[in-house]
N, C-alpha and C positions, 0 to 999 in steps of 0.2 A: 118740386125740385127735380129730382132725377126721377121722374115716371116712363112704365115702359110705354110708350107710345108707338101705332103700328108705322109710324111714317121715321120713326131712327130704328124699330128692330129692325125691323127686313132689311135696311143697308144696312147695317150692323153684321147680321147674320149673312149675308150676301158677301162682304166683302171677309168675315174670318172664313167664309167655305172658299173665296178666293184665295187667300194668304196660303189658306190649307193645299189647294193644289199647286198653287205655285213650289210654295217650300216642298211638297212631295215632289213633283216634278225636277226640280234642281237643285236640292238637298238631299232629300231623304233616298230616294231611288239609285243614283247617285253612290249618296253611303255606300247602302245596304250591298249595291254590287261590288263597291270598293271591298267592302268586308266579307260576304260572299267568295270574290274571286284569291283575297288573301286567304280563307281557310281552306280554298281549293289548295293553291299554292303550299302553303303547310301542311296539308294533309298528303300531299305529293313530297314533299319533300321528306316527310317522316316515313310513309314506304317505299322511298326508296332509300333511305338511310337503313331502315329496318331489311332492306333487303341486298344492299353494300355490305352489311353487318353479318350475315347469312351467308355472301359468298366471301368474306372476309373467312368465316368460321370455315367454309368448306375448303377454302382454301389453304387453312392453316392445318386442317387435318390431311387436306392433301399434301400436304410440304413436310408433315411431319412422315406421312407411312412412308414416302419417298427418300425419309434421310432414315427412317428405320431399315429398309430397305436396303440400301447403299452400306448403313453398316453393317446390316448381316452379310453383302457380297464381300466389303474390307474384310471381315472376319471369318469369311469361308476362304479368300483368297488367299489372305495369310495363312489360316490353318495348313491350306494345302502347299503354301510356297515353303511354308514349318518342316514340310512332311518330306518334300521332294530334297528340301536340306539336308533334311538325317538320311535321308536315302540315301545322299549322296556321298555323306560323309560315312554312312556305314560301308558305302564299298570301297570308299579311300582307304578307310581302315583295314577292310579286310586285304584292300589290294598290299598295305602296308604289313601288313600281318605275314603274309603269301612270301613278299621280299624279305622281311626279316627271316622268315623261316626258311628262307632259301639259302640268304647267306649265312646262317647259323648254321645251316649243316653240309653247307661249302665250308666254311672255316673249321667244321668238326671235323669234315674227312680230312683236309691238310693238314691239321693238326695230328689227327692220328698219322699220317704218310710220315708227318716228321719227327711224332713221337719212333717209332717205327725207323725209321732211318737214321734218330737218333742211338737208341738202342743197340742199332746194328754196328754204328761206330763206336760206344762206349763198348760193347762187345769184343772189339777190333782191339782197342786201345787197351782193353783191361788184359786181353791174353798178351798181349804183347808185353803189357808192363810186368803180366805175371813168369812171363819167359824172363825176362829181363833180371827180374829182383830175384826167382830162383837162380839167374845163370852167376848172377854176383854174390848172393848167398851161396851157393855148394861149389864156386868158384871155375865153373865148366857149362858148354852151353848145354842148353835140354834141348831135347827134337819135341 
């Protein structure tokens, strides 16, 4: 029935070591570079992901000391815009200070000139009234 006989092995074997190169040749090599050049490609794309990833991160701590940065100069700018405020306001103050004290004691010598001048006429007026009311009481004038 089915005997191996040498006249069907040998084309037998003959033509599967053909089959075999063929499909190596236009299949399988083929493939293998198909898949080959996809892990290249993957393996390129994973570092350079991994390395997006890396200037990502450098990049995010570069952006932050830069915004850390920026508010320590907000914060030193203000301090000092804070400082040259009260500076300024303390010399207002003092300039305000200076003018009140000034005409506080311009109004104190006037006041005194007119207490003073006052006096002098209630002075005026009181001997005169006391001339008067003696000269009408003892009914004769006084010197």
């Amino acid at each position: 029935m089915l005997g191996l006989t040498p006249h069907l092995t040998i084309p037998a074997i003959f033509l599967v070591l053909l089959l075999m190169w063929i499909l190596n040749l236009w299949l399988y090599r083929p493939l293998l570079k198909t898949l080959d050049d996809r892990k290249t490609v993957l393996d390129g794309a994973a570092a350079d992901a991994a390395s997006a990833q890396e200037n990502i991160a450098a990049l995010q701590q570069e952006y932050d000391d830069a915004l850390m940065e920026a508010r320590r100069d907000a914060k030193s700018l203000f301090s000092e815009a804070h400082e040259k405020a009260v500076a300024a306001e303390q010399q207002v103050l003092g300039e305000a200070h200076q003018k009140v004290a000034m005409i506080m004691e311009k109004g104190m010598t006037e006041l005194g000139m007119s207490v003073d001048v006052a006096k002098e006429e209630l002075e005026k007026h009181a001997a005169a009234l006391s001339s008067e009311i003696g000269s009408k009481i003892l009914g004769r004038t006084l010197q």
